[in-house]
N, C-alpha and C positions, 0 to 999 in steps of 0.2 A: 716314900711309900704312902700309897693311897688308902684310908681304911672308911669302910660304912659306916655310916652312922643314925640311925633312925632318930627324929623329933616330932613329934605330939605339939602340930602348928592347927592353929584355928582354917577349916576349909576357904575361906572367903580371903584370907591374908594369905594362903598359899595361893588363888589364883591371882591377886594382885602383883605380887612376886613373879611370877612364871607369865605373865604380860608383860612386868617390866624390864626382865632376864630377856623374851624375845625383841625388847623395843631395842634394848641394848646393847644387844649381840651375845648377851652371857651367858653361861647356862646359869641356872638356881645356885648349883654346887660353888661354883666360882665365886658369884656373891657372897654366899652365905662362908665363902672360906676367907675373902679377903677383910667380910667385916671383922673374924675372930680376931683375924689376925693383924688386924688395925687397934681393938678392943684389948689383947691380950699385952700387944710393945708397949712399952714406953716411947711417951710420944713426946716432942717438943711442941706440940698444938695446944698443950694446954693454955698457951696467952692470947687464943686464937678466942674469937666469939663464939659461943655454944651452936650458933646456925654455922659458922662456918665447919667449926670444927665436926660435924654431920657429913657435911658434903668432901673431904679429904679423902680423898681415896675414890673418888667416882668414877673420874677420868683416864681413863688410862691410856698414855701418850706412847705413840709409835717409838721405837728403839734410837732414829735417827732423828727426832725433835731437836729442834735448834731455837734455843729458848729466846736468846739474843737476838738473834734473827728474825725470828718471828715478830717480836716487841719493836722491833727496829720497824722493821717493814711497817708495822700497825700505825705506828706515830709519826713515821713520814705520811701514810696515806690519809692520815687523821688530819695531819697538822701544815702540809704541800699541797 
């Protein structure tokens, strides 16, 4: 279930937001839900570097990603 939420954001970081939501494909909402929700779990990131651990949760990989695959392919093309 969906519920509103109103937040009291400084005007100049909401449009920096809503540029990077449109670079992204995201809306704002998405964002700002998946940071909660990154912020609120318990994470196993914490032995992750404080920059990494920032950027976790950016990417968000198509349903059929083939992780082996891909890494494979990468280091044959890198290294063949």
């Amino acid at each position: 279930m969906k519920t509103k939420l109103n937040l009291t954001i400084d005007k100049s970081v909401i449009k920096l937001a809503q540029s990077y939501a449109k670079k992204t494909g995201r809306s704002l909402s998405e964002i700002i839900e998946n940071y909660l929700i990154f912020i609120t779990k318990e994470s196993s990131t914490s032995d992750l570097s404080p920059k990494l651990s920032k950027i976790v949760g950016a990417v968000q990989l198509p349903e059929d990603y083939d992780e082996v695959y891909e890494r494979r392919s990468f280091l044959e093309e890198k290294h063949l």
